[in-house]
Each structure stands twice: as structure tokens, then as C-alpha cells.
FISEMAR-635946 format. One record per residue (C-alpha): x, y, z. Coordinates in nm, 2 decimals, m for minus. Layout:
pt px=X py=Y pz=Z;
...
This chain:
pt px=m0.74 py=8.74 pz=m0.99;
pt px=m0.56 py=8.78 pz=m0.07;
pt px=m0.53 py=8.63 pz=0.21;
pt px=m0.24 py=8.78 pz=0.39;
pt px=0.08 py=8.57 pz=0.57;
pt px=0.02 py=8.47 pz=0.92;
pt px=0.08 py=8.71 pz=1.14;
pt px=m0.03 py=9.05 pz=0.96;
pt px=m0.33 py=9.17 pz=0.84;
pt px=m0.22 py=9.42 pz=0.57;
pt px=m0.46 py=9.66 pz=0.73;
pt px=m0.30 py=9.78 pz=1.06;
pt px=m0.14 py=10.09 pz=0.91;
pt px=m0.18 py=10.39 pz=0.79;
pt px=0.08 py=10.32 pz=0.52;
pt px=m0.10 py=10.02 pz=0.44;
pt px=m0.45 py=10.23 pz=0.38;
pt px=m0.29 py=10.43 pz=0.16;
pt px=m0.17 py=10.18 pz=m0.04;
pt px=m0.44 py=10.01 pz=m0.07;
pt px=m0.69 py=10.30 pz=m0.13;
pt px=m0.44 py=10.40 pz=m0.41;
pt px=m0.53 py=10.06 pz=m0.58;
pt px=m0.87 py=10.08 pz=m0.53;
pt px=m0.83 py=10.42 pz=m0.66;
pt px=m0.66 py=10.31 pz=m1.01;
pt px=m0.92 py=10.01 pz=m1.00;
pt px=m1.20 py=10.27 pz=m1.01;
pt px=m1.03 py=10.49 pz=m1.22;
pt px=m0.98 py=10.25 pz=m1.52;
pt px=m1.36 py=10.08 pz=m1.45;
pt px=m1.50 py=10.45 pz=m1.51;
pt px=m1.29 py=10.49 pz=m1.80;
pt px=m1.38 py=10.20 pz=m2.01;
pt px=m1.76 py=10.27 pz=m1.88;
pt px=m1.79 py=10.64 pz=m1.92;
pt px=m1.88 py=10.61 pz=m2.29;
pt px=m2.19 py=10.35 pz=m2.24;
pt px=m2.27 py=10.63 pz=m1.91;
pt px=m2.26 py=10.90 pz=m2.17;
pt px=m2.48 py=10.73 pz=m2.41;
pt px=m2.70 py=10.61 pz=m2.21;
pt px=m2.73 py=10.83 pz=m1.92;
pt px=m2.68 py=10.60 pz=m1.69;
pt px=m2.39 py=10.75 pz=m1.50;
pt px=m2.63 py=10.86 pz=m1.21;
pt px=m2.71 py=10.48 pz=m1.09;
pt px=m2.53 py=10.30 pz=m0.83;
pt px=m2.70 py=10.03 pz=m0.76;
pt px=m2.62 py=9.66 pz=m0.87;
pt px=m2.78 py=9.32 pz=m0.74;
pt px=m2.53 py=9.04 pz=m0.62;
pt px=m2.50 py=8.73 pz=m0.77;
pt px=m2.59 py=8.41 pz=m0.56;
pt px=m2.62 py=8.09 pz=m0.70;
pt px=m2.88 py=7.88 pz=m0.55;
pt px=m2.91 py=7.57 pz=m0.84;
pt px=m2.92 py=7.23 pz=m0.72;
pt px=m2.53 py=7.24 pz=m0.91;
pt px=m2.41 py=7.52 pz=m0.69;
pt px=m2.04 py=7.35 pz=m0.61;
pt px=m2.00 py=7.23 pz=m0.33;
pt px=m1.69 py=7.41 pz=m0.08;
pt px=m1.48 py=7.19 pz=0.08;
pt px=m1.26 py=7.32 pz=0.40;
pt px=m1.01 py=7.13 pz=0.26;
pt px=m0.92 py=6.87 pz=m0.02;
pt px=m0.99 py=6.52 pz=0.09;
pt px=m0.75 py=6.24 pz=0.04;
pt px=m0.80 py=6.07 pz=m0.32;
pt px=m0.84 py=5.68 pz=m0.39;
pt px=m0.67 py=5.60 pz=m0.62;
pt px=m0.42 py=5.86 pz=m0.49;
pt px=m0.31 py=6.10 pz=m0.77;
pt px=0.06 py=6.03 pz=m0.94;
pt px=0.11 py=6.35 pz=m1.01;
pt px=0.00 py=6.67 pz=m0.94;
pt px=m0.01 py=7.00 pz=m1.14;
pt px=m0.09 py=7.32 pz=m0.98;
pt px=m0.12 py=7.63 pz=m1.16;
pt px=m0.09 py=7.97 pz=m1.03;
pt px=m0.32 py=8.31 pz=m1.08;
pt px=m0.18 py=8.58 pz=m1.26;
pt px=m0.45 py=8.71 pz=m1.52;
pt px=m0.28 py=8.73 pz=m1.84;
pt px=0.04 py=8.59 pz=m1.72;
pt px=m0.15 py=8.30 pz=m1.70;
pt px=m0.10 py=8.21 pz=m2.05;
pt px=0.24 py=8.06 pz=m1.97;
pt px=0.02 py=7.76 pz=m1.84;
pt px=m0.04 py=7.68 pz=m2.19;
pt px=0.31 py=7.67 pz=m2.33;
pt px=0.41 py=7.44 pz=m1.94;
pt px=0.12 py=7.24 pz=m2.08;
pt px=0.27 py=7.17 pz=m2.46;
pt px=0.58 py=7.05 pz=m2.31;
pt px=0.44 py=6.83 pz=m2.02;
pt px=0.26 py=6.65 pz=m2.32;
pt px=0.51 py=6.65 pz=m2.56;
pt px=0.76 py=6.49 pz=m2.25;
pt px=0.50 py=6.24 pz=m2.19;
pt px=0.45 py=6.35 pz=m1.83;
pt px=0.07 py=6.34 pz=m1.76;
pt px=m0.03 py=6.46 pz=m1.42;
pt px=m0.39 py=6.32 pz=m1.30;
pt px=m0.50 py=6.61 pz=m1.10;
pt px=m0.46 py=6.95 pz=m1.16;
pt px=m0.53 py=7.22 pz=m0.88;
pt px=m0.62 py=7.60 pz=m1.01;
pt px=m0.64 py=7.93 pz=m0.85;
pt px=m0.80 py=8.24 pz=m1.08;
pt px=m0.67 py=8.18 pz=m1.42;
pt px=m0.52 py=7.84 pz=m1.32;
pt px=m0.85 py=7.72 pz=m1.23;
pt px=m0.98 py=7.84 pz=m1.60;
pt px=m0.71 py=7.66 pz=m1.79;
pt px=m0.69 py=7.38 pz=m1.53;
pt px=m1.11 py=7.33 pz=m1.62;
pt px=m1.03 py=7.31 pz=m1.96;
pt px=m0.75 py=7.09 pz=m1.99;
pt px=m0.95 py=6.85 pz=m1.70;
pt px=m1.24 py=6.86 pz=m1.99;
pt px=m0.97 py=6.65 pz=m2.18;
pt px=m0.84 py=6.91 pz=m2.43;
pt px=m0.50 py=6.91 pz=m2.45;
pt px=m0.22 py=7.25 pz=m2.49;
pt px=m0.33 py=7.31 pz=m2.83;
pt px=m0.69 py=7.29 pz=m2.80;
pt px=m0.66 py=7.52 pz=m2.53;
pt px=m0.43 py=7.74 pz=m2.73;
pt px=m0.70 py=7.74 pz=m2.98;
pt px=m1.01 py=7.86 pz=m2.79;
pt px=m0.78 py=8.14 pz=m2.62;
pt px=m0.70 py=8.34 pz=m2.89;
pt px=m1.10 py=8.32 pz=m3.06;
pt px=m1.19 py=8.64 pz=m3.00;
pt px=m1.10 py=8.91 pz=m2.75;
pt px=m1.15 py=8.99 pz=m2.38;
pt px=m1.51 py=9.03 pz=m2.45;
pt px=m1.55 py=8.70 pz=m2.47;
pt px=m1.53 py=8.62 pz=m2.11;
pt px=m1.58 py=8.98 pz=m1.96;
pt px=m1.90 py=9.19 pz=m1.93;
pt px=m1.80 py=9.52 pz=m1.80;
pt px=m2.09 py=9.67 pz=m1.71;
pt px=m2.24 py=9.97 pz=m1.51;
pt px=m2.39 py=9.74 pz=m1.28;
pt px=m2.15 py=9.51 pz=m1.18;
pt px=m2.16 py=9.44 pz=m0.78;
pt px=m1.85 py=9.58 pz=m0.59;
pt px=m1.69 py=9.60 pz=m0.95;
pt px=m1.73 py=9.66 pz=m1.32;
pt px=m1.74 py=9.33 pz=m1.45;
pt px=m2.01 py=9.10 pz=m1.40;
pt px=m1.88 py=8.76 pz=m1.45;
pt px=m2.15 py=8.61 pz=m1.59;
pt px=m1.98 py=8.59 pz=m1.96;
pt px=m1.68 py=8.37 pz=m1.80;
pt px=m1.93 py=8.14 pz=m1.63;
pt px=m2.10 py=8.10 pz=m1.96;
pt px=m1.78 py=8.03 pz=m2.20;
pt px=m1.65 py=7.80 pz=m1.91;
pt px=m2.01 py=7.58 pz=m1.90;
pt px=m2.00 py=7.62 pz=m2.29;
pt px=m1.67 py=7.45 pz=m2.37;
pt px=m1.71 py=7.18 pz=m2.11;
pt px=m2.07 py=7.10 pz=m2.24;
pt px=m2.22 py=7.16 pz=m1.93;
pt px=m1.97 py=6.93 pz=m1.75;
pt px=m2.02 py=6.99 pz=m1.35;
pt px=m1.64 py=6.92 pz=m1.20;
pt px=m1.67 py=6.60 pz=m1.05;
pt px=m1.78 py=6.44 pz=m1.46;
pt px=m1.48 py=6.60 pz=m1.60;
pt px=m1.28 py=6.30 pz=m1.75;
pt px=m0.95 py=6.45 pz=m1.55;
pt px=m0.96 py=6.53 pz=m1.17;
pt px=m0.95 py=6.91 pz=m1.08;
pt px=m0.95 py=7.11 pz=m0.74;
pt px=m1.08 py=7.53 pz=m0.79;
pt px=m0.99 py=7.71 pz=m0.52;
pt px=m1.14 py=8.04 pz=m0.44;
pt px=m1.17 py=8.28 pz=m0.16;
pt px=m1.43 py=8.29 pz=0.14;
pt px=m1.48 py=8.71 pz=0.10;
pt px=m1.57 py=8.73 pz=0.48;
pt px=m1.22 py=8.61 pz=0.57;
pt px=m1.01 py=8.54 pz=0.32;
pt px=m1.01 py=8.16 pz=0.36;
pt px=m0.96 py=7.93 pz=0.15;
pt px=m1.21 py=7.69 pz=0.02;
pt px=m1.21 py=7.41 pz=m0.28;
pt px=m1.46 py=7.29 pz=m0.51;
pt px=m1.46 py=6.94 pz=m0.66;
pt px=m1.80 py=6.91 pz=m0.76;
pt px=m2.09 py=7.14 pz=m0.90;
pt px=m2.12 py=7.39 pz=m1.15;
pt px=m1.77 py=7.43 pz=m1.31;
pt px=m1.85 py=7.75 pz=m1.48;
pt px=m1.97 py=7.90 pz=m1.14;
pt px=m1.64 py=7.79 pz=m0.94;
pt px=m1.39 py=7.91 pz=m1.23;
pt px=m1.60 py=8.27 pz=m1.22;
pt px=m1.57 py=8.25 pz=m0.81;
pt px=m1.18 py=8.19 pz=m0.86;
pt px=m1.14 py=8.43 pz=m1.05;
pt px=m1.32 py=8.74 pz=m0.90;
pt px=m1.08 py=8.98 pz=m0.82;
pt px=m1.19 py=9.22 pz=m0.57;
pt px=m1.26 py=9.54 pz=m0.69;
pt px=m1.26 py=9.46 pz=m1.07;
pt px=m1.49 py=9.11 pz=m1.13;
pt px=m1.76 py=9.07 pz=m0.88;
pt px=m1.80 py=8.86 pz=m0.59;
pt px=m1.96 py=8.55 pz=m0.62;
pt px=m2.23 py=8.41 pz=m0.42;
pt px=m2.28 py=8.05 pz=m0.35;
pt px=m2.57 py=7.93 pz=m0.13;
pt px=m2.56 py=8.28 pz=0.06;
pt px=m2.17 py=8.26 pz=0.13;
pt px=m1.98 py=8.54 pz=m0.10;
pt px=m1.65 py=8.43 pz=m0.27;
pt px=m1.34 py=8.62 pz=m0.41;
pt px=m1.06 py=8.49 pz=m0.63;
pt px=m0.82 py=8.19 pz=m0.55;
pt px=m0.54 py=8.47 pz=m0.56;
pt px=m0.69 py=8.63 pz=m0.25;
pt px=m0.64 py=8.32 pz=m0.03;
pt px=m0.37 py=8.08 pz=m0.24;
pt px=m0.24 py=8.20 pz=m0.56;
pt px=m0.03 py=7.86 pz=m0.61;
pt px=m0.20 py=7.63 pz=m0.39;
pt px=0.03 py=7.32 pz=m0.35;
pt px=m0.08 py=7.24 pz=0.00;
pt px=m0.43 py=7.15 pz=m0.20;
pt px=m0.26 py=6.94 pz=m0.39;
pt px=m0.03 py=6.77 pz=m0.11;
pt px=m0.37 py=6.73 pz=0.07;
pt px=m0.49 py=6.48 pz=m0.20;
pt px=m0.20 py=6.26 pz=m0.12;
pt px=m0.02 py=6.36 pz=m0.44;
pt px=0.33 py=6.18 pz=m0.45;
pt px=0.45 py=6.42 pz=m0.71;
pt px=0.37 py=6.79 pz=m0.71;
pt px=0.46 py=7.02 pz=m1.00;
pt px=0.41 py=7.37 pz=m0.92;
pt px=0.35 py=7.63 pz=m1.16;
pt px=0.40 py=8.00 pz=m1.07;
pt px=0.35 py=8.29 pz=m1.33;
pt px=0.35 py=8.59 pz=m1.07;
pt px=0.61 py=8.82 pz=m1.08;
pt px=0.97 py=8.65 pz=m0.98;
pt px=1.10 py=8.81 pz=m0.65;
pt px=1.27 py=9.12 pz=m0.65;
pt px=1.20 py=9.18 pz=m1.02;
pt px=0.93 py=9.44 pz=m0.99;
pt px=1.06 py=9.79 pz=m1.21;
pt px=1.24 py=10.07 pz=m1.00;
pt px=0.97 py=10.29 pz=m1.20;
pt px=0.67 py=10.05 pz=m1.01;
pt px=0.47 py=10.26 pz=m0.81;
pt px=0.42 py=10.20 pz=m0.42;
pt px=0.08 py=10.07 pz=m0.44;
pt px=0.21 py=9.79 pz=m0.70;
pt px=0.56 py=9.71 pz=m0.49;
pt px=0.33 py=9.65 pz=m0.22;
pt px=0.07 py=9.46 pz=m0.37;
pt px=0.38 py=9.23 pz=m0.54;
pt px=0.51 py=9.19 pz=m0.20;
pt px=0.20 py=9.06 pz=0.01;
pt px=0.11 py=8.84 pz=m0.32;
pt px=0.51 py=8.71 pz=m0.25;
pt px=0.43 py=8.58 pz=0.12;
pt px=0.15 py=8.45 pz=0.00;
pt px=0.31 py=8.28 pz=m0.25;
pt px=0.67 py=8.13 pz=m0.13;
pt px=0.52 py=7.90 pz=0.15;
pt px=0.31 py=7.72 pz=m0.08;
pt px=0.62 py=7.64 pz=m0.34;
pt px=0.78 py=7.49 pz=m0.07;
pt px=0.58 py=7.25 pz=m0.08;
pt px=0.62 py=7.17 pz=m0.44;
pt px=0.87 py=6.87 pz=m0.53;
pt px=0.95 py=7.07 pz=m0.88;
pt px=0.86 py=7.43 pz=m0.95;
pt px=0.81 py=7.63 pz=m1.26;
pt px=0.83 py=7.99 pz=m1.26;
pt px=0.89 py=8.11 pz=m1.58;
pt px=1.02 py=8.55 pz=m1.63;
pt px=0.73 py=8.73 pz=m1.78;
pt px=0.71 py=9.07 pz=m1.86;
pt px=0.58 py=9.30 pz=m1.57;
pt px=0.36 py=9.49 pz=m1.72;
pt px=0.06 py=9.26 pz=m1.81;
pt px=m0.21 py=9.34 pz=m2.00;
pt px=m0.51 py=9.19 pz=m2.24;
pt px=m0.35 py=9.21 pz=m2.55;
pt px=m0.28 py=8.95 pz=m2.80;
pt px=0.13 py=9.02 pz=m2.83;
pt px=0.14 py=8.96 pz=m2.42;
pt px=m0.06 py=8.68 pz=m2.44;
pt px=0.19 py=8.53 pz=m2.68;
pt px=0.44 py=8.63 pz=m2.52;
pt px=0.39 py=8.48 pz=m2.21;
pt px=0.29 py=8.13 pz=m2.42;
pt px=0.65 py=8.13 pz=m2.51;
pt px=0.84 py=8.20 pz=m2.24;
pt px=0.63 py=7.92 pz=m2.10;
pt px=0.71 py=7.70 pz=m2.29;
pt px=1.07 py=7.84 pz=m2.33;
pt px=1.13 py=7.78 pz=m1.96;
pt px=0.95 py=7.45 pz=m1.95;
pt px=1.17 py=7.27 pz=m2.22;
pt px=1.45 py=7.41 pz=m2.01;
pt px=1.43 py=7.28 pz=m1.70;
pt px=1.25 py=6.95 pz=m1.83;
pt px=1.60 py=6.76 pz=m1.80;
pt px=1.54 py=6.86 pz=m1.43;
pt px=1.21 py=6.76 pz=m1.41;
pt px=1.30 py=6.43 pz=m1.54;
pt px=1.55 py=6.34 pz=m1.34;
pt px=1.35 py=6.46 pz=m1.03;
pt px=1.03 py=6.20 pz=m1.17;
pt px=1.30 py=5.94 pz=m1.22;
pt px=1.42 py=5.98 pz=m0.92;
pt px=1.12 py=5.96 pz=m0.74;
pt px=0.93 py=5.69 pz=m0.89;
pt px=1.21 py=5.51 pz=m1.04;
């Protein structure tokens, strides 16, 4: 909440492993620490093991290799970007898009892109959305729990607050046209959902290896949109979208600390070459300057609202004159 550029693996070396293991590491690390009071209490510590998740309903979505052309073909496009908390600058692009009067009729989503996109397809608009992010805490949508597969969150709580606020909504009745994209776990491949179980494509979107468990779907194991496309505008380009906003909340190149450790300069980078072939794509981009260090609390989540919006009504003149130009 990664499919690596063409042409490297991100496994090859031993540089890489240690990296890598360092992350998994930390990822451990902080799981064991949030956990090891519900371990001492119950003394549960001892037990490992943990059931995977595979959703077999008849609403299991339904993964598409790729995006299919769309009749009538979408105006406009906006994709937004994964980036856990720094996805809350989705919200303040969102207020100003309205308040312009710029209405795309697609959105695309990867991680939390695809869990604001779901919402704002439902029909709510920025301040709706606004609204239901700050009622209660990360314990709203996380279950950290001893027994979480390959991680120590479940996922289960986001599933259910997703399928709750839609009102049980698969994707394809949403009253706005949405593409979730997730991650095949075997390799990294991308796949799209635009139909079935909204609640169970946001939570497959979103499972960030190591942290929020992978998702089963019909026996095939997903990972988060971040793995494979964190800003996927080729999605969106594949729907035969004439006008494709891009939305990118990852950190901005070359703006990771000096004090950043390896394992995170790396991790920025790969998520980088992930990132810049997709904006390419994009006929306008957003990528608003967040602060680094990210985290689930209230003042960062506001933060990063604002300096949404803050960059948004800044380059709107642009954005204008881009539309007008473009559709006249």
C-alpha cells in the first residue's frame, strides 16, 4: 500500500536482500510491537499459524488483464495514486476539481486511490469523503491481529467499512465508473476490477505485503495496487480516456531526507521507476510536496488535505487551459 521496472528484478543482489530484509525486518519489528501487549495478555505469543483469506462469493470481482475500452468513452479521467496516509491529498485535488467544475467520469485507483476513488464513485463528493475520514481512528479500517496471514493486519475491517458506506454497492452499480487495480502476488502483475465486491477489491488494493494480508480471490492471491502500478494512467488511457489527470502523492524525486535510511532510499527509488512511466502518460499531472515522514495521525492527515488542495488551486489555471485546449 511492486512490480519492479522492466529489466530488473530487485532481487538479483546481495545489496538488494539486504535491503529488503531490513524492511521486512522493521515491518516485523513494528507488527510485534503494537501486538506484544494483546500476546502478553493473552498468551498467545507462541502461535503462528493464520488461515488465508479467499473469497469465493458469487460477488468475488471479477480481474481483468486489462481495462477494456468504454462506450460511451470516458471525458475525463482521474487516477489517483497509493501512498497510505499521503493519500489524503486526494481529498483536498478532489475539493478543487468540484469547486472548478471539472468532473471526471472515471476514476482509476491503486491502494488508497482505489479507497477514496470507491467512495467518491458511490457519489459522495470531497466533503463527504472528508467527513467519513476523520470519524474515528485507524481502528476503523485496520484489525491488527496475531493472526493475520503473511502480516498483522487482517483486512477484513477495510472490506467491511468500504461495503458499509457504499451500501453494499458491487463496482459495476456505483453511479460513477471506477477501475481498482491490485497486484497478482505470484508475479507482480497487474490486474483490474470493474465489477464485484467493492469492499473485497479496495482490501486487495490495498494489501501491502508484509503489513495487511494478501487477498485471495477465487484461489488467485492478490497484493496492493502499489506493488504493480502505484499511479496507473495506462489503465486509464486503456479506457479510451481523451483526458487523463494524474494524481501522484508518493514522495517527489530526489526529495527523500539525507537522514533516510538505505532500506527506505531504496524502496523510494524502485517505487520512482515504477512510478515515472505511468505519468507520462498523463495529459496533466498533480504531485503535490508532502511531508516524508508519513504516519496515521490526525495532524498528517490534515496536512496532507491541504497541501492537496494548496497545490491543486495552484496549478488549476494550468489545468484549464490544458482542458480548454483540448476540448475546446
Amino acid at each position: 500500500m511492486s512490480r519492479f521496472p522492466r529489466g530488473a528484478t530487485g532481487s538479483s543482489s546481495p545489496a538488494g536482500g539486504t535491503v529488503r530484509s531490513r524492511v521486512r525486518g522493521r515491518r516485523r519489528a513494528l507488527g510485534a510491537a503494537l501486538l506484544a501487549p494483546l500476546a502478553a495478555a493473552t498468551g498467545l505469543a507462541a502461535l503462528t499459524g493464520c488461515a488465508a483469506f479467499n473469497y469465493t462469493q458469487p460477488d468475488a470481482p471479477q480481474p481483468l488483464e486489462w481495462p477494456p475500452r468504454l462506450h460511451p468513452t470516458p471525458r475525463i479521467a482521474l487516477v489517483l495514486g497509493s501512498g497510505g496516509p499521503r493519500g489524503y491529498a486526494h481529498i483536498g485535488v478532489l475539493r478543487v476539481l468540484e469547486e472548478a467544475g471539472i468532473e471526471p467520469d472515471l476514476v482509476v485507483g491503486s491502494s488508497v486511490g482505489a479507497l477514496i476513488g470507491a467512495f467518491w464513485a458511490s457519489g459522495l463528493d470531497a466533503a463527504q469523503i472528508d467527513d467519513l475520514a476523520f470519524q474515528g481512528g485507524p481502528l476503523t479500517i485496520f484489525d491488527p491481529s496475531l493472526f493475520a496471514d503473511r502480516g498483522w493486519i487482517h483486512g477484513q475491517k477495510l472490506q467491511d467499512y468500504v461495503n458499509r458506506g457504499l451500501r453494499g454497492r458491487r463496482i459495476e452499480e456505483l453511479p460513477r465508473r471506477l477501475v481498482i487495480t491490485a497486484a497478482r502476488r505470484s508475479d507482480k502483475a497487474a490486474r483490474y476490477f470493474m465489477a464485484g465486491n467493492t469492499g473485497v477489491a479496495v482490501r486487495a488494493s490495498g494489501a501491502m505485503p508484509g503489513i495487511i494480508s494478501p487477498v485471495g480471490i477465487a484461489g488467485v492471491e492478490y497484493e496492493g495496487g502499489d506493488e504493480a502500478y502505484p499511479v496507473p494512467v495506462s489503465a486509464a488511457r486503456a479506457t479510451g480516456a481523451r483526458f487523463v489527470i494524474a494524481v501522484d502523492v508518493a514522495v517527489r524525486p530526489g526529495a527523500t531526507p539525507a537522514d533516510a535510511s538505505a532500506a527506505m532510499r531504496a524502496r523510494d527509488l524502485r517505487r520512482r521507476a515504477r512510478i515515472d512511466p505511468e505519468v507520462a502518460q498523463a495529459d496533466f499531472l498533480l504531485h503535490p510536496d508532502l511531508d516524508y515522514r508519513a504516519g496515521p495521525r490526525r495532524s498528517y492527515f490534515i496536512d496532507s488535505r491541504e497541501r492537496g488542495e494548496a497545490h491543486a488551486r495552484e496549478r488549476l489555471p494550468a489545468l484549464r487551459a490544458a482542458l480548454d485546449a483540448r476540448f475546446g
